[in-house]
N, CA, C and O of each residue as an XYZ file, in Angstrom:
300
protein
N     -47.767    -13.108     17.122
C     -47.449    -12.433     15.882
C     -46.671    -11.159     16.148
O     -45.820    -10.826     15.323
N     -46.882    -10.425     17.212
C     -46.030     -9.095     17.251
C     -45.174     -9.424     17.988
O     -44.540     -8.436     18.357
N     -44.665    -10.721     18.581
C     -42.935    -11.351     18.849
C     -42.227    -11.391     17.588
O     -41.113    -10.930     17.341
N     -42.995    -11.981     16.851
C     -42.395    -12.216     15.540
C     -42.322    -10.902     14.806
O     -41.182    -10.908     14.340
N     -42.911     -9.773     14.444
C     -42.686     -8.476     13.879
C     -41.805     -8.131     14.839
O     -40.773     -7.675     14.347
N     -41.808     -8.181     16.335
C     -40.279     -7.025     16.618
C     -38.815     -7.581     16.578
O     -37.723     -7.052     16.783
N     -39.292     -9.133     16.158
C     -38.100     -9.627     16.194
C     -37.278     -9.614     14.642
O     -36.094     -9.389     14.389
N     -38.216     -9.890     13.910
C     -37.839     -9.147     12.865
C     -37.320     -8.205     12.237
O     -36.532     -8.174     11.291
N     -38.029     -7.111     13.082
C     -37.378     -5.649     12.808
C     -36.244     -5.370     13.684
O     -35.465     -4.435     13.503
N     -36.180     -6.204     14.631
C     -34.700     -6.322     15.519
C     -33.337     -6.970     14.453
O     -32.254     -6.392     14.357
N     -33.627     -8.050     13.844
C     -33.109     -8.774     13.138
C     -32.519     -7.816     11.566
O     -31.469     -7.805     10.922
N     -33.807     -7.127     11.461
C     -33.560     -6.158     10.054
C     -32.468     -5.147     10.445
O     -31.561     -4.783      9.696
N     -32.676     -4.722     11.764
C     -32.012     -3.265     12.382
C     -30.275     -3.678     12.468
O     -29.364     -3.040     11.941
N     -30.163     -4.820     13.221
C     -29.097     -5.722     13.541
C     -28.291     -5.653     12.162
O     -27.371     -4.851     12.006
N     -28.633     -6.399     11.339
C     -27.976     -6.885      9.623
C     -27.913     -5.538      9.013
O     -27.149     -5.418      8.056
N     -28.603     -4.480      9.412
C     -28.345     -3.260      8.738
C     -27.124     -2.514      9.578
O     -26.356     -1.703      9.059
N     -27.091     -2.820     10.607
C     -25.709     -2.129     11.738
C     -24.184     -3.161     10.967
O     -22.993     -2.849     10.982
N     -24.601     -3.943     10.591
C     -23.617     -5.096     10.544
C     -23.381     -4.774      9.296
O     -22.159     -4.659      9.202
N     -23.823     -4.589      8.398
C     -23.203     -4.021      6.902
C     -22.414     -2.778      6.958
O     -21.420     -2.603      6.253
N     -22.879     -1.885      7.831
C     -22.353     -0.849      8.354
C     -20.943     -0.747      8.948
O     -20.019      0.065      8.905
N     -21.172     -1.845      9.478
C     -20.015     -1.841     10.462
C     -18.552     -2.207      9.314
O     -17.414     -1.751      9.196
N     -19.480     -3.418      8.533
C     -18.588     -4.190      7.512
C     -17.909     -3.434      6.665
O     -16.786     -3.626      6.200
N     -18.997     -2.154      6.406
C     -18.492     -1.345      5.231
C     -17.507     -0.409      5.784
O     -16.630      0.083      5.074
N     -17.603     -0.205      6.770
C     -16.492      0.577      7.288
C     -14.992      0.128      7.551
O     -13.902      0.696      7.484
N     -15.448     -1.205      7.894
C     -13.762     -1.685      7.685
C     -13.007     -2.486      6.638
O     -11.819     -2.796      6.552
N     -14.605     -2.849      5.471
C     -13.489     -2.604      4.292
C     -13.365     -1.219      3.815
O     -12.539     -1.121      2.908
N     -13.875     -0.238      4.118
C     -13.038      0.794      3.656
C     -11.668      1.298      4.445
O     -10.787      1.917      3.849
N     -11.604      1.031      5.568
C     -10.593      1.311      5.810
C      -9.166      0.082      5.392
O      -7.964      0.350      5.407
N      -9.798     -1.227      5.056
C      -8.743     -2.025      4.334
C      -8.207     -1.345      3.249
O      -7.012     -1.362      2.955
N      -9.247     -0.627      2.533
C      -9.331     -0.517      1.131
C      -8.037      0.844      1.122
O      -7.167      0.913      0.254
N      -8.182      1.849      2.299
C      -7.012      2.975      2.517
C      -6.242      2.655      2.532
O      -5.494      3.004      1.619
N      -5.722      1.712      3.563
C      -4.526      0.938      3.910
C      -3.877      0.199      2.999
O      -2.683     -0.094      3.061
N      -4.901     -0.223      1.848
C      -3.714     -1.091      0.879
C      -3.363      0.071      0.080
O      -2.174      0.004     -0.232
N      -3.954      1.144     -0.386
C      -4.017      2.314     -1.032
C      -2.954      2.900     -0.905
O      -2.264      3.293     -1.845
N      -2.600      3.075      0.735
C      -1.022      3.810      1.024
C      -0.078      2.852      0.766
O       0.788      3.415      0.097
N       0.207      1.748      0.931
C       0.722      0.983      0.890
C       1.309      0.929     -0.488
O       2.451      1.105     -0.912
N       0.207      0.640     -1.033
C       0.490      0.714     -2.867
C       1.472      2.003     -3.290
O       2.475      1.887     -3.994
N       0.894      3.468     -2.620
C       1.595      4.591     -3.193
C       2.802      5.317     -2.432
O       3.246      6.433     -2.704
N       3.351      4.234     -1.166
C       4.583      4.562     -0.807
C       5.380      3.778     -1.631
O       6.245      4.335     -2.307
N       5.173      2.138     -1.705
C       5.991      1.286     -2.878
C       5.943      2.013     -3.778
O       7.094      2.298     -4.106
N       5.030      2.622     -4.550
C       5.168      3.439     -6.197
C       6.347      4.779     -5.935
O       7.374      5.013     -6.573
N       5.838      5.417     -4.920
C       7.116      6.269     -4.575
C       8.486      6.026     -4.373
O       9.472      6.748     -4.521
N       8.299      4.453     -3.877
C      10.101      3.879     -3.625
C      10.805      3.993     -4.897
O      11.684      4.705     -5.382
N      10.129      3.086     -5.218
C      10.002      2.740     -7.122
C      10.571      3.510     -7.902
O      11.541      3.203     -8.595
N       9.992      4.657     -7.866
C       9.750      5.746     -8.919
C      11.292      6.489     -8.198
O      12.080      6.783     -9.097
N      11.779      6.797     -6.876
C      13.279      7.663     -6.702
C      13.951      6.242     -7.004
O      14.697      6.440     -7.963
N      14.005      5.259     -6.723
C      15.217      4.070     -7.112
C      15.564      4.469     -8.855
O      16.643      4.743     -9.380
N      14.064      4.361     -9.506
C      14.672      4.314    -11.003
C      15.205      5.785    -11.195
O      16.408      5.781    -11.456
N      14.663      6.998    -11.140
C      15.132      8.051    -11.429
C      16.481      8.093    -10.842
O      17.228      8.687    -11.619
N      17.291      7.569     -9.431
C      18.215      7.915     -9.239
C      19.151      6.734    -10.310
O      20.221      7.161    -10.743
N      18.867      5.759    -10.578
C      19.622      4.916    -11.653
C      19.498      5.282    -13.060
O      20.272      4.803    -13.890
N      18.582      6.095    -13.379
C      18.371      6.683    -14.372
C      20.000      7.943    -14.643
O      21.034      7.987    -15.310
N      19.375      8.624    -13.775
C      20.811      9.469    -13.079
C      21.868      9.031    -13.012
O      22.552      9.715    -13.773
N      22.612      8.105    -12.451
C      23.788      7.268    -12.284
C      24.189      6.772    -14.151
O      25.302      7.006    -14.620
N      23.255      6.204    -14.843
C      23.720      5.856    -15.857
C      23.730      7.216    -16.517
O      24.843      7.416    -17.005
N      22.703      8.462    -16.758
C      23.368      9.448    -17.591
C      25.004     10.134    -17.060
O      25.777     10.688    -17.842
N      25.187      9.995    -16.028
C      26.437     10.627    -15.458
C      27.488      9.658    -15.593
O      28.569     10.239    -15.500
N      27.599      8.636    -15.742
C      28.664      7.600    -16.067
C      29.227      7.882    -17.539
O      28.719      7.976    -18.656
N      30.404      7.965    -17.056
C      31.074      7.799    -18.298
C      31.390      6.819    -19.647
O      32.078      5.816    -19.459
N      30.619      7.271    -21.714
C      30.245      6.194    -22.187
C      31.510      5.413    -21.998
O      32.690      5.762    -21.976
N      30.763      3.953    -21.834
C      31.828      2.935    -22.503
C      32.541      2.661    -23.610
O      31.897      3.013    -24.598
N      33.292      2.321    -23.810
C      33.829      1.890    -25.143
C      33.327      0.422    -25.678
O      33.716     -0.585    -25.087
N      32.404      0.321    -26.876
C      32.107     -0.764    -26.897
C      32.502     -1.353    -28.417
O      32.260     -0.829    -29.504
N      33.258     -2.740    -28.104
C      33.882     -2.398    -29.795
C      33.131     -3.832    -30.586
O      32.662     -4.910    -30.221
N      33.350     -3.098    -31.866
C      32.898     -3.999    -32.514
C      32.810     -5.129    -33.317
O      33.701     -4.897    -34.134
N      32.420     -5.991    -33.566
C      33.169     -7.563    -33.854
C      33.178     -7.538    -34.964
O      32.122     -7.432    -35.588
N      34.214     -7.617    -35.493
C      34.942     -8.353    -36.517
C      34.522     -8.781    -37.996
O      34.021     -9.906    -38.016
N      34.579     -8.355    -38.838
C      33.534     -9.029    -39.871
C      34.588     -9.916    -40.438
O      35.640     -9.495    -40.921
N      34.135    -11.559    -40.321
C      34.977    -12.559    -40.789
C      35.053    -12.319    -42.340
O      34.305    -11.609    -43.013
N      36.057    -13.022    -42.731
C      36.311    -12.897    -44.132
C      35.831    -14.434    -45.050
O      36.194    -15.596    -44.871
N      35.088    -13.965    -45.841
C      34.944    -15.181    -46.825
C      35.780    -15.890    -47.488
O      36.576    -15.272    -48.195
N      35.841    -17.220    -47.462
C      36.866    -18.240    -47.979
C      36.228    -18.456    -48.885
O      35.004    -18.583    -48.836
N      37.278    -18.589    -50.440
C      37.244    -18.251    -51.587
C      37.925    -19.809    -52.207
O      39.151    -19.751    -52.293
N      37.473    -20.815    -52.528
C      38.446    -21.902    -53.096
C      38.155    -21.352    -54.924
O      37.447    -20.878    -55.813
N      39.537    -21.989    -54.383
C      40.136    -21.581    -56.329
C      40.010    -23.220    -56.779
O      40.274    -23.567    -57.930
């Protein structure tokens, strides 16, 4: 019976190191996708502001406008 209690509490000690261990490297997954995520958001975010930029500094277009057909009238 006290093979079986220390093996137990070996077994308890073990699965408690091992969650430990687990939790530590999903947290460090959990950083890593984190930066990941907020350098892409940073790419992101100067691409549009500089196209944002590019279109206020462009000169407007001329955009013309179509035509309003004329109604045919039978006599």
């Amino acid at each position: 019976m006290a093979d079986q209690a220390r093996k137990a509490a070996a077994d308890a000690q073990f699965k408690k190191l091992q969650r430990v261990a687990d939790g530590k490297q999903a947290m460090s997954e959990y950083q890593a996708e984190q930066a990941a995520i907020n350098e892409r958001t940073a790419r992101l975010k100067a691409e549009r502001l500089a196209r944002e930029e590019a279109v206020e500094k462009a000169p407007p277009q001329s955009v013309e406008k179509p035509r309003a057909r004329r109604k045919l009238t039978r006599a």
